[in-house]
C-alpha positions in Angstrom: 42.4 -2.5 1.5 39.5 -0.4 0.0 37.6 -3.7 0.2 38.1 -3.8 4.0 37.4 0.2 4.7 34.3 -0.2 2.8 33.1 -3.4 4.4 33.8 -1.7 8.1 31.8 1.6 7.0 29.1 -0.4 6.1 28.8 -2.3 9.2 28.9 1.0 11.1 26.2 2.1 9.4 24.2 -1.0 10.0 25.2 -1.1 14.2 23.9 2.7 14.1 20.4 2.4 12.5 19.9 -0.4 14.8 21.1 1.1 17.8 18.6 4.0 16.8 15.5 1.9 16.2 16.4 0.0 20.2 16.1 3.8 21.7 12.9 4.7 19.9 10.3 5.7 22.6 7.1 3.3 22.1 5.9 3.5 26.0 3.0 5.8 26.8 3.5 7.8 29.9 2.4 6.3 33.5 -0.5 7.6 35.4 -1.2 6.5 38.9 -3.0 7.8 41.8 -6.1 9.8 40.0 -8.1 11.1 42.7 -11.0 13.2 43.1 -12.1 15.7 45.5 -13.8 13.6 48.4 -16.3 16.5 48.7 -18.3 17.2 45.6 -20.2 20.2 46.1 -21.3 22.7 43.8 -19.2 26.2 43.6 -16.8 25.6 45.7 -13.4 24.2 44.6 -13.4 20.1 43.5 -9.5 19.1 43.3 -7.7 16.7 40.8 -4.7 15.4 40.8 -2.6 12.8 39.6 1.4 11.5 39.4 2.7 10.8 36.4 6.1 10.0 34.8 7.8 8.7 31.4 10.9 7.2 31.7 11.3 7.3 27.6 11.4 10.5 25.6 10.2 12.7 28.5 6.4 14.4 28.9 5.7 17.3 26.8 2.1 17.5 28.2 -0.3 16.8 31.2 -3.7 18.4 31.1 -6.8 17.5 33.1 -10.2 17.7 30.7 -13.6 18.2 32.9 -16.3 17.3 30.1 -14.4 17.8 27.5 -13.2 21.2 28.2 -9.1 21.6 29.7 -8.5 22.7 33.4 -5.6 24.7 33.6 -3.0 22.1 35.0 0.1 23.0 37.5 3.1 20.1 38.1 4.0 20.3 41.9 7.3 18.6 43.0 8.4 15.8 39.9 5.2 14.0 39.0 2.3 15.2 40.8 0.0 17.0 38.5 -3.0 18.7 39.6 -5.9 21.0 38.5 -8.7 22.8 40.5 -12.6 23.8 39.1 -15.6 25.6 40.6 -18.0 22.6 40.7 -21.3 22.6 39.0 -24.2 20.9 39.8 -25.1 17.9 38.4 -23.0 14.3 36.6 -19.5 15.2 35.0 -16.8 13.2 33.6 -13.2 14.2 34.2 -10.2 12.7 32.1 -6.4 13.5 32.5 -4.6 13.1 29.6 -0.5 12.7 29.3 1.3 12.8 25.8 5.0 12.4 25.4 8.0 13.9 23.2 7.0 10.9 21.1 3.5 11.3 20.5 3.0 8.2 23.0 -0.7 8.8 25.0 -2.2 7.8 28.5 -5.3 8.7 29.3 -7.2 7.8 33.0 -11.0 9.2 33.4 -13.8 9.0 36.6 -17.2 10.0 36.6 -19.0 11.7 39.1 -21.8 13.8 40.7 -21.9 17.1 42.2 -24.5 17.8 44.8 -26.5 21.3 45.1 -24.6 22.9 47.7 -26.6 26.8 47.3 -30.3 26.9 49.2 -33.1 27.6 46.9 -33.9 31.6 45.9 -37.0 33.1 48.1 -38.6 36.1 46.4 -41.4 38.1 47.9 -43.3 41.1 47.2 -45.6 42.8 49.4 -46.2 46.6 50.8 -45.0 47.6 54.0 -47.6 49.5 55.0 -51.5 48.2 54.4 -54.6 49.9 55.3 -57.2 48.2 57.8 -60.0 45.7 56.1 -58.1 46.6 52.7 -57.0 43.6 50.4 -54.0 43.1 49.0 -51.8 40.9 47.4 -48.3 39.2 48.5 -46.4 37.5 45.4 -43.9 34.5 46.0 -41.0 33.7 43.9 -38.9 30.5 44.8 -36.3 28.6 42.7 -33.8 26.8 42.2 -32.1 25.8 39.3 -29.9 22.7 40.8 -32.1 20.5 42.9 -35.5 22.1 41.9 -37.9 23.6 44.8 -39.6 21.0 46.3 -41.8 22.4 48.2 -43.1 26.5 49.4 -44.9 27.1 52.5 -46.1 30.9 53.6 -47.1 31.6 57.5 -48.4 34.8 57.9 -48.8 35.4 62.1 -47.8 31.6 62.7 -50.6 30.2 60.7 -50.0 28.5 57.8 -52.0 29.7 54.6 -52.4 28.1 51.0 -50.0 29.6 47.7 -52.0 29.6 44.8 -49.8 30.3 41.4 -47.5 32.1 43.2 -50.0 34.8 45.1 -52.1 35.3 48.3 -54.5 37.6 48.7 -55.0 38.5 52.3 -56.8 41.2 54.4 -56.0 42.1 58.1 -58.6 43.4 60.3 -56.8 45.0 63.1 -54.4 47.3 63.5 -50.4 46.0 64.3 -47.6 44.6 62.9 -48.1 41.0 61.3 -45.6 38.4 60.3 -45.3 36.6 57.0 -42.3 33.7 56.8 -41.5 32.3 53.1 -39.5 29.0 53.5 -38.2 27.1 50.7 -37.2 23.3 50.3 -35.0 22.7 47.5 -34.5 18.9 46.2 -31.5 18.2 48.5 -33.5 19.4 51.5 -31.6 22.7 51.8 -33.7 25.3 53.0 -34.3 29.4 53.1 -36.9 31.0 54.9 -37.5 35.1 55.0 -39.4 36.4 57.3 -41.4 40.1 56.4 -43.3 42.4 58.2 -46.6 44.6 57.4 -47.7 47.3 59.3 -51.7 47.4 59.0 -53.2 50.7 60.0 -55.8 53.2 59.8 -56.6 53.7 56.1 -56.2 57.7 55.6 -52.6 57.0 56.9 -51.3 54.3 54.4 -49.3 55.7 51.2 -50.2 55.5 47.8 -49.1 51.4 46.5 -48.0 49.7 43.5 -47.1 46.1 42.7 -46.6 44.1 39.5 -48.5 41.2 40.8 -48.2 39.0 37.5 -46.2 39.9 34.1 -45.1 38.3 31.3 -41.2 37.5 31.3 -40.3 37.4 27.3 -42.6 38.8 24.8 -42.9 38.8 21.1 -43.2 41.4 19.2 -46.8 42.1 17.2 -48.7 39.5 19.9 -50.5 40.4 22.7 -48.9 40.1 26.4 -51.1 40.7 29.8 -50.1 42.5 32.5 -51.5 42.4 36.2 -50.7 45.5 38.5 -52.3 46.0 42.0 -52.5 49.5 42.8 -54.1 51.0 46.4 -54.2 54.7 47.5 -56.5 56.1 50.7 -57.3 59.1 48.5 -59.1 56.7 46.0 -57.0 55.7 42.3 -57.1 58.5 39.6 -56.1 56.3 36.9 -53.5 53.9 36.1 -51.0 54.0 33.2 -48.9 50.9 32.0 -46.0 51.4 28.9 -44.4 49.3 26.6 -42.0 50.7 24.6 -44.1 52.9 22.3 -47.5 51.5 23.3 -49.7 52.6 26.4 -52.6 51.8 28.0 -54.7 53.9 30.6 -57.1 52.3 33.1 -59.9 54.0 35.6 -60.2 53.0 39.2 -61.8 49.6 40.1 -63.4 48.2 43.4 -60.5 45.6 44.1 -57.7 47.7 43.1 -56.1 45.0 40.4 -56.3 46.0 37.1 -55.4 43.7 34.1 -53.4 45.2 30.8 -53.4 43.6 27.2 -51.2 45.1 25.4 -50.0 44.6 21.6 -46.3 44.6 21.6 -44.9 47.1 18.3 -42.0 46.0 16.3 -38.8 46.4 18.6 -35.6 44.8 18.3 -34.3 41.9 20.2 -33.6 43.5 23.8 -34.5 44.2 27.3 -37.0 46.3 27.6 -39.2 48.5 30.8 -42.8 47.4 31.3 -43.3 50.8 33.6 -46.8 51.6 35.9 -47.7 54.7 36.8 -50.8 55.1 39.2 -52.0 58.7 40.2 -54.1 58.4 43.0 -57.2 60.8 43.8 -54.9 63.8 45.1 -52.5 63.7 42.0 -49.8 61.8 43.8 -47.5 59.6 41.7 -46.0 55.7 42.1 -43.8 54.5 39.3 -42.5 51.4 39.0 -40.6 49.4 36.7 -40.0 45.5 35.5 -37.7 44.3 32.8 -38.7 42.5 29.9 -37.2 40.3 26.9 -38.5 41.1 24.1 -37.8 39.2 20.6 -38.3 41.0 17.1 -40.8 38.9 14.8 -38.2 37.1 12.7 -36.8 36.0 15.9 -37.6 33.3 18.4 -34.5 33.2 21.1 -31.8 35.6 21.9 -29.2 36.0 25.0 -28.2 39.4 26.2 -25.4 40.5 28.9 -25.9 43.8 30.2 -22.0 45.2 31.4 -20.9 44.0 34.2 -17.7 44.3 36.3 -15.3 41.7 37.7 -13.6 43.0 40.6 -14.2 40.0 42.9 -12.9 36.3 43.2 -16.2 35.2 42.5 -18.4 36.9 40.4 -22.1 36.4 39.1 -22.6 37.8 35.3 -25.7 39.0 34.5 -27.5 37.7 31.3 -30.8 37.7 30.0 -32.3 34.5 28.2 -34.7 35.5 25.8 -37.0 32.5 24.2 -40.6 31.3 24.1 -39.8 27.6 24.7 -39.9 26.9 28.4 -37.6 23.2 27.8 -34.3 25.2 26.6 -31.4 24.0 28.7 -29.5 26.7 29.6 -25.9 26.4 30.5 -22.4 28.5 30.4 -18.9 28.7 30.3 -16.0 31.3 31.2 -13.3 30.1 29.0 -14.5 26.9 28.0 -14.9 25.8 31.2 -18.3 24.6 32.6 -19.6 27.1 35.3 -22.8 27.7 37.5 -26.3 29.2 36.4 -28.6 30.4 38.6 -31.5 32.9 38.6 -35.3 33.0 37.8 -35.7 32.9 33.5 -35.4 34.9 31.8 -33.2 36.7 34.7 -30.6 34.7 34.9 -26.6 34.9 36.4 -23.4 32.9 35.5 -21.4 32.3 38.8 -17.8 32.0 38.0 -14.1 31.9 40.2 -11.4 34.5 38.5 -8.0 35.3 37.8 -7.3 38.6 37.0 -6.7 38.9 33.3 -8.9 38.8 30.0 -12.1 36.1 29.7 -14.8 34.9 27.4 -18.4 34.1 28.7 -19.8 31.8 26.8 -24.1 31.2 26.9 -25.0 27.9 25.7 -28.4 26.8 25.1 -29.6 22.9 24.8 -25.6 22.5 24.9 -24.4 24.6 21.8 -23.1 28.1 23.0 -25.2 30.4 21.6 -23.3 33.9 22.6 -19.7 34.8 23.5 -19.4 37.8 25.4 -15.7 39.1 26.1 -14.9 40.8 29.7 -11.8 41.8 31.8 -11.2 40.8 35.5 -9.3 43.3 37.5 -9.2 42.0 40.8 -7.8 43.6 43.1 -5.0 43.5 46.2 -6.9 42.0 49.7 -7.3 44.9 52.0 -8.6 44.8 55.7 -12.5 45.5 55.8 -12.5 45.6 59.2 -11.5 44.6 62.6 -14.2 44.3 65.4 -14.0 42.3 68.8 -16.4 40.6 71.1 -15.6 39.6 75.1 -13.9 36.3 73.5 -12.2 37.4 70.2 -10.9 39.6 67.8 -12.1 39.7 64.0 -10.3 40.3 60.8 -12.5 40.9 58.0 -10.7 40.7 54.6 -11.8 42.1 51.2 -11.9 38.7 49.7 -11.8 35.4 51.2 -8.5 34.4 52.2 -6.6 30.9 53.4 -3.8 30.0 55.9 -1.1 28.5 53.9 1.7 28.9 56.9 2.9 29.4 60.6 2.7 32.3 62.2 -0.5 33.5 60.5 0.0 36.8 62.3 2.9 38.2 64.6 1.5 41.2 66.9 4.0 44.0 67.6 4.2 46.2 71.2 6.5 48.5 69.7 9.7 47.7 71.3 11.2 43.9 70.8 8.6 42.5 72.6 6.4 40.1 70.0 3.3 37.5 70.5 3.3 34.6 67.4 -0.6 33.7 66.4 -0.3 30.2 64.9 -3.0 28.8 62.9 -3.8 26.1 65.9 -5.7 29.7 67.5 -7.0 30.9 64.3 -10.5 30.4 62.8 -11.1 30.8 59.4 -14.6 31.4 57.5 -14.6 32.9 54.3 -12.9 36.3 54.8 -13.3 36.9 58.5 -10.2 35.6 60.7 -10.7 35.5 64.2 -8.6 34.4 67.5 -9.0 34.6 71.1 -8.9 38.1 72.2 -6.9 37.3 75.4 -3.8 37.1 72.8 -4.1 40.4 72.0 -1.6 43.0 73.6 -3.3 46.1 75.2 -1.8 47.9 72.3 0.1 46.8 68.9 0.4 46.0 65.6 -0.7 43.4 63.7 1.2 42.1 60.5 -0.1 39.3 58.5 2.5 36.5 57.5 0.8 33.3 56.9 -2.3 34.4 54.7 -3.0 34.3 51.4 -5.9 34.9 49.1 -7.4 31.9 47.0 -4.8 33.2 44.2 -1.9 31.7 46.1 -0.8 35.5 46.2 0.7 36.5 50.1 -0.8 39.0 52.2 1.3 41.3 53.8 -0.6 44.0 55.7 -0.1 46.0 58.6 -2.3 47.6 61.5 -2.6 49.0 64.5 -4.8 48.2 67.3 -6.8 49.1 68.9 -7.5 52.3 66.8 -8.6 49.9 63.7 -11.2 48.1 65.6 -14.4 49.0 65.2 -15.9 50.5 68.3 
């Protein structure tokens, strides 16, 4: 008998390790139907998704990776899996990655390229007012850190005129106001053109003028750095003054008002510094004006600094400065690991990044390692009416940040007693964060409650106002 009990627990035994090693999971998850955003644009929002399902021990984690860095990921309904980024310009690689309870993994990646989406940057400086048969300069700036600039033209009273390393030097001989259009070609063929006007008149009439015409962006301390000011008054130039820090430099009146500075930069610390001008003309009258510079200490050769900043906005450009003497440094960023925009004109340049409200890092990187970490807060906050304005056709709603329709009726506009008019989002027209519809929808009086909006948070936007004493007259 004790023969038999032990021969029966053994064979128990035996049929329940088996049974266990036939239910041991061994099948990666499933992904199916990866897609990509059809538009690929940089900053704005490039969408990934992607179902996927394990019928074994169960998923304990989907996250989509763009270049190596995870996108927070959100499962909507059983299997669909998706994550959204601000797109950067340029080739990425996106990978989604599932893992089971088992340790079991499935991995699906794409490649693909994100066009420049932002025309390039015009900068021009130039004085408002000139005098008659006087020379002057005008200084043009254009970049564009995406696509490149490929090409500047400059028409100054609808004739075109040649840019020389960024300056013109021009004279008018009559009295009026003159023209001067910068346009800008960027590498995709996006264009920005800004148009300026100068008043030339009599000379004893003009103000005293000061321009930083060319300047040096980063600096080393103990070398030399040149500086080139153009500086004009009627009542003839007393002398000109241009600081560095602790040195100085003093320079008397010349015939073609520009005046060149060499100055010997002392021993400072990595920073951002003032180059500052000072002309006093013939009379005693004062013009100051100011540039920043980068500035590296002698034992140093490249340096990052961010200046405080605030977040209060969905999207938000950081400042940062990129200090270094090398002009090939490859300058990129992140906001919590996650690859995000540059732009600007070195060393001045700005991260552009999409927020939630809460706490983030800003990482600089430079030739691909990050280089400076920089900790900030977003505090973004509730979507408030801006304003409401009307033309003969419609009626404007201008938000505090940009806002989408996510459902039927977007608004519901109230006469006071039970009388109510439905706006659905078949009559709505939505750019950014202006709403409009036709204004022949609009009661002669009411209020107007939001019900199908929300900002780019998912969060609702319930607001109420009357009409018409909110619109702007």
């Amino acid at each position: 008998m004790k023969k038999i009990v032990f021969f029966f627990s053994v064979a128990v035994v035996a049929l329940s390790l088996t049974s266990c090693m036939l239910i041991r999971d061994n099948m990666p998850p499933v992904i199916t139907n990866f897609t990509t955003s059809s538009t690929l644009l940089s900053r704005t929002n490039i969408s990934f998704s992607a179902d996927v399902i394990d019928t074994g021990s169960g998923l304990s984690k989907v996250v989509f990776e763009i270049d190596g860095s995870p996108l927070p990921t959100s499962q909507k309904g059983t299997s669909l899996y998706v994550a959204n980024w601000y797109g950067v310009y340029g080739s990425h690689k996106v990978v989604v990655l599932a893992e089971d309870r088992a340790g079991n993994l499935s991995e699906k990646k794409d490649s693909f390229f994100v066009a420049d989406s932002t025309p390039p940057i015009v900068e021009v400086s130039l004085p408002k007012t000139v005098a008659v048969g006087v020379r002057f300069p005008i200084t043009v700036k254009a970049y564009d850190l995406q696509s490149g600039v490929k090409s500047v033209s400059v028409t100054i009273d609808g004739e075109k005129v040649p840019l020389i390393s960024n300056n013109i030097d021009w004279i008018f001989t009559n009295v009026g106001t003159h023209k001067i259009s910068v346009t800008a070609v960027n590498g995709r063929g996006l264009v920005t053109t800004r148009t300026f006007e100068i008043n030339s008149i009599n000379a004893r009439k003009v103000p005293p003028y000061v321009q930083f015409v060319k300047w040096p962006g980063v600096v080393k301390s103990g070398k030399n750095a040149t500086f080139t000011v153009y500086a004009y008054s009627p009542n003839g130039i007393g002398k000109v003054y241009l600081s560095f820090d602790k040195s100085k430099r003093i320079s008397l009146p010349n015939a073609n008002n520009v005046y060149n500075f060499v100055i010997k930069i002392p021993n400072v610390s990595n920073g951002v510094y003032q180059a500052t001008c000072t002309v006093v003309d013939g009379v005693g009258i004062k013009k100051t004006i100011h540039e920043s510079i980068v500035a590296l200490s002698k034992d140093s050769t490249v340096d990052v600094m961010v200046p405080k900043f605030s977040a209060k906005s969905v999207i938000v450009k950081i400042p940062f400065f990129a200090g270094t003497l090398s002009t090939s440094v490859r300058i990129s960023a992140l906001v919590d690991g996650i690859p995000v925009s540059v732009g600007g004109s070195f060393p001045k340049m700005f991260a552009v990044a999409q927020l939630k409200p809460g706490e983030h890092t800003l990482g600089i990187a430079l030739n691909g390692k990050v280089f400076k970490t920089v900790n900030f807060s977003s505090k973004i906050t509730p979507v408030k009416v801006v304003r409401v304005s009307k033309t003969s056709t419609e009626i404007t709603i201008e938000f505090s940040n940009r806002v989408e329709i996510y459902a039927n009726p977007v608004f519901v506009l109230s006469t006071g007693g039970t009388s109510t008019v439905l706006i659905d989002k078949k009559d709505v027209v939505v750019n950014g964060k202006k709403v409009s519809f036709p204004l022949s929808m609009l009661p002669a009086s009411c209020v107007i409650r939001t019900t199908g909006l929300r900002d780019l948070y998912g969060r609702v936007i319930k607001i109420s106002f009357d009409i018409p004493t909110s619109v702007n007259k």
